[in-house]
N, C-alpha and C positions, 0 to 999 in steps of 0.2 A: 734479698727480699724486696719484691714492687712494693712500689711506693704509693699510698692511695689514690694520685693523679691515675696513673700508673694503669694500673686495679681497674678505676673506673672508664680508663680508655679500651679497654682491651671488652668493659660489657658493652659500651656503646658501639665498636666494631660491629658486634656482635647484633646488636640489635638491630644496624643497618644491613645484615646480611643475613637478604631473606633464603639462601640456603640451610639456616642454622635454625631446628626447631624451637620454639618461643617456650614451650614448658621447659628442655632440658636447659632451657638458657635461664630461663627464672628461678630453676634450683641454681644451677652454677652460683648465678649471682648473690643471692642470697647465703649462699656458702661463704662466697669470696668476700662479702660485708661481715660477715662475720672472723674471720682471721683477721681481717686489717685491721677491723675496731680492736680485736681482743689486744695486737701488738701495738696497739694507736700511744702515742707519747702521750703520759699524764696530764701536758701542758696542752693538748689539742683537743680544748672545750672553747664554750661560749662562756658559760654561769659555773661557778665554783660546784656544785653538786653535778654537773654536767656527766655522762659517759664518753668518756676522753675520744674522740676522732668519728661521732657519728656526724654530726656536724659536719665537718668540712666532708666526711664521704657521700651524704645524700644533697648538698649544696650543690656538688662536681657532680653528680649522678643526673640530678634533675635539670640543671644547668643545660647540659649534653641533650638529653632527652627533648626538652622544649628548643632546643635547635635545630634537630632529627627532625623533629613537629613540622619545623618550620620550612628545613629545604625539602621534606620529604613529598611524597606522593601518598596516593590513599592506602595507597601499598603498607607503606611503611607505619603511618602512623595505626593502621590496622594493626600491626605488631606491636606498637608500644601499648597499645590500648591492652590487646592482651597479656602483656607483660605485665602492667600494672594488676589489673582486675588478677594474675594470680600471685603477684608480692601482696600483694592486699590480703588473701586467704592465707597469708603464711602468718603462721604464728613465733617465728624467729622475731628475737631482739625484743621481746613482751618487757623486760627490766632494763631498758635504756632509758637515758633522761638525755633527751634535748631542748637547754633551751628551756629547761624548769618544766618540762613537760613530760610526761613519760609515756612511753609507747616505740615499739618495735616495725616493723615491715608492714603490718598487718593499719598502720596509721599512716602510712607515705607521708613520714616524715618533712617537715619543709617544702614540700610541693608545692603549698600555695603562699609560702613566704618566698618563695624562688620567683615563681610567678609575678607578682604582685613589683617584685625587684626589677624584671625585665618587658612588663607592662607598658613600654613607655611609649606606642605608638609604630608604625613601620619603620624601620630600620633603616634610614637613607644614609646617605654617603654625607660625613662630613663637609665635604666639599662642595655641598649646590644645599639652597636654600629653601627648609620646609616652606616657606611663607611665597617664595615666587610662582606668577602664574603658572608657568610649564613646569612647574613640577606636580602642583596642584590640579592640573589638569589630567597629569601622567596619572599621579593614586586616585582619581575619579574613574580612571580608567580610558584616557584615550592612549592612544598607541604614540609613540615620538617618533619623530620624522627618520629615515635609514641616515642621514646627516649629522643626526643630534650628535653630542658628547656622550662618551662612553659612558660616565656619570650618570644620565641621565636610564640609559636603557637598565645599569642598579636600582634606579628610583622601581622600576614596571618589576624585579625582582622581590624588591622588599613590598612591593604593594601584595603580591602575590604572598611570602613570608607573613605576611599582615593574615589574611584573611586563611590562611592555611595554620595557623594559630588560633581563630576565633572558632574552627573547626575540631581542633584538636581538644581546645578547653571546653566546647560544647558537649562533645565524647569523654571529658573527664565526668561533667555534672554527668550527663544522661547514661551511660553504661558503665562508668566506674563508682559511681555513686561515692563521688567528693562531694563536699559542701562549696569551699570556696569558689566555682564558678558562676555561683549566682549574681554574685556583686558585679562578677565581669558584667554578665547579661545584662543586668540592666541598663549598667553606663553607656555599654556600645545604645541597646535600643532607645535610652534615653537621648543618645545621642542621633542618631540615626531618626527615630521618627519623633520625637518630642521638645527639637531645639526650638525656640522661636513659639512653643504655644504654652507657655506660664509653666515649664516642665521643673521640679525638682535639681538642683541639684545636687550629683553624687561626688567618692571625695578618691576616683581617679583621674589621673593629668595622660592623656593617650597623645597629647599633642598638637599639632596643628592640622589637621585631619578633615577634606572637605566632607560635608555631608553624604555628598553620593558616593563614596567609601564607606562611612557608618552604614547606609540604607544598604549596602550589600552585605556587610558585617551584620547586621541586625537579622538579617532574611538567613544567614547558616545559619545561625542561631536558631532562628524559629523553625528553622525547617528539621534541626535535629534534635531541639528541646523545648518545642511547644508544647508538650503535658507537662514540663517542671515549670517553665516560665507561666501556667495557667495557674498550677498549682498555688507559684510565690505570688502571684498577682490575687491571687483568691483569697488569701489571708491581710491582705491591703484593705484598709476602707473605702483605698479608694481604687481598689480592683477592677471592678467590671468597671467603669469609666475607663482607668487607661488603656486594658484590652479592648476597649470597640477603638480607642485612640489609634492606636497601633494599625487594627488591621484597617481603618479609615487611612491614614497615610501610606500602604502597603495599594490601597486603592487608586490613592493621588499619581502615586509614582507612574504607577502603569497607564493610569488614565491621559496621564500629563507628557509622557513620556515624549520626548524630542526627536522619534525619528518614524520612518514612513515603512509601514507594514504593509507587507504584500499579502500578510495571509496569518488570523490568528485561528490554535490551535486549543480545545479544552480537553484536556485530558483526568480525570477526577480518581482518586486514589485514596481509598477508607485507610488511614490510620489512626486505628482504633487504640486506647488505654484502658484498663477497665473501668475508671471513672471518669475521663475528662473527654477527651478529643476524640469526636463523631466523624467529620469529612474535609477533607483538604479540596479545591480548586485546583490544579496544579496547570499553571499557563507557561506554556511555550511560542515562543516567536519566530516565525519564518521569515527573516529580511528578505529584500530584493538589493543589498548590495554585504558586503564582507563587513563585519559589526565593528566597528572601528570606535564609534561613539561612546562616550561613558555609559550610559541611559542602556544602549545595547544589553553589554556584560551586566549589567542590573536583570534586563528583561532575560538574559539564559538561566537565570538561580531560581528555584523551587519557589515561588511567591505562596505565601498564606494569606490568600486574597480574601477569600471569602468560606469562616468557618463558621457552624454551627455547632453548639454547645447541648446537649440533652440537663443541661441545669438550669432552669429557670432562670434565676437570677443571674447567670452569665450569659442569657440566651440573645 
């Protein structure tokens, strides 16, 4: 009999291979969670009322998954996306308690306790120092010398890991319709456009992390869940203040930006929600030389420069 490691390697295969269609993989899996909890050892809970071995299978499940996230491509995490959105519709495992909490597939169990465990900022090499210049330079996004340490050219992979993550969680809030990605959002944007102007703070530790990494982190974010992040900011008293904040710093960036344009580009694109967000700005930049610069890879992402609001009091 596999062993639940086991079990859960064989769906993550799975989930990386986009030959294998994403519904008959989501029954599969859902099946194969089901046998291994049913044979799961008594002893393999968290809390004494626990259902023995859901725990460590969606721990190892989601683990894997938020890795996929991370080395993957749009490709892939398109597949996890819908993977979840139909473990979500399944109503297997409705009588499980993990964790003092009960709920089945249909709750993507620990996803955002999983999350929150591996939140800890870009993933760099033990070996080189978050806090040194050139490293800090590399997750802002400039490129390392063909010279550098092999070390280093891991730093420009986990930056990538990093923000291919802020994307993935973005796509849990906005189309899987989880809750726990709002907390991400605000920290990255808290971070990202609100250090340094009397900003709140929030209660995750992401690391040692230059700004013009958050201010990219912040911009996927908005670009793929600016009607939830209006929404959460709308229930804020102090809402429409930090949304003109935001996109006032989304202004700075590009106004301020440190390299020389040979040719700027507007291109405007209505997405619409049926209550919130009327019109996105959408800028692109034509360099006159190969983008090499942090500032650059900032100016290639979707800015939400300049929106308007049909609510008054967000207007």
């Amino acid at each position: 009999m596999s062993t639940t490691l086991e079990v859960v390697q064989s769906i993550l295969a799975a989930l990386g291979d986009s030959t294998i269609p994403i519904e008959s993989l989501t029954s599969t899996a859902i099946a194969l969670s089901l046998r291994c909890i049913a044979n799961a050892n008594d002893t393999d809970k968290t809390h004494r009322r626990d259902t023995a071995g859901v725990d460590s299978f969606f721990w190892a499940l989601w683990d894997g998954v938020y890795k996929l996230a991370e080395e993957g491509d749009d490709g892939v995490q398109e597949r996890l996306v819908t993977f979840l959105k139909g473990a979500k519709a399944s109503e297997a495992g409705e009588q499980w308690v993990v964790r003092g909490v009960k709920g089945g597939w249909n709750t993507l169990p620990l996803l955002g306790d999983v999350a929150k465990d591996i939140w800890n900022g870009p993933n760099i090499p033990p070996t080189v120092s978050d806090t040194s210049q050139i490293v800090q330079d590399i997750l802002a996004g400039d490129a390392p010398k063909s010279s550098s340490a092999p070390d280093l050219f891991a730093v420009v992979k986990a930056r990538q890991g990093y923000l291919n993550l802020q994307r993935f969680a973005a796509r849990l809030w906005h189309d899987v319709h989880v809750d726990f990605p709002r907390v991400l959002a605000l920290n990255i944007v808290h971070l990202g456009l609100e250090i340094g102007e009397g900003a709140r703070e929030l209660d995750l530790d992401i690391g040692m992390t230059p700004r013009a990494l958050e201010v990219e982190a912040a911009a996927i974010w908005m670009t793929i869940a600016a009607d939830d992040m209006l929404r959460l900011v709308n229930n804020d008293p102090e809402g429409t203040s930090r949304w003109a904040g935001w996109k006032a710093a989304f202004r700075s960036v590009v106004e301020n930006a440190e390299v020389q344009r040979e040719a700027v580009v507007f291109v405007a694109e209505v997405l619409r929600s049926p209550c919130w967000l009327a019109l996105s700005l959408i800028i692109f930049f034509v360099f006159d030389r190969p983008p090499s610069g942090r500032w650059m890879r900032q100016m290639e992402i979707v800015w939400m420069c300049d929106i308007s609001f049909p609510i008054p009091v967000l207007g």
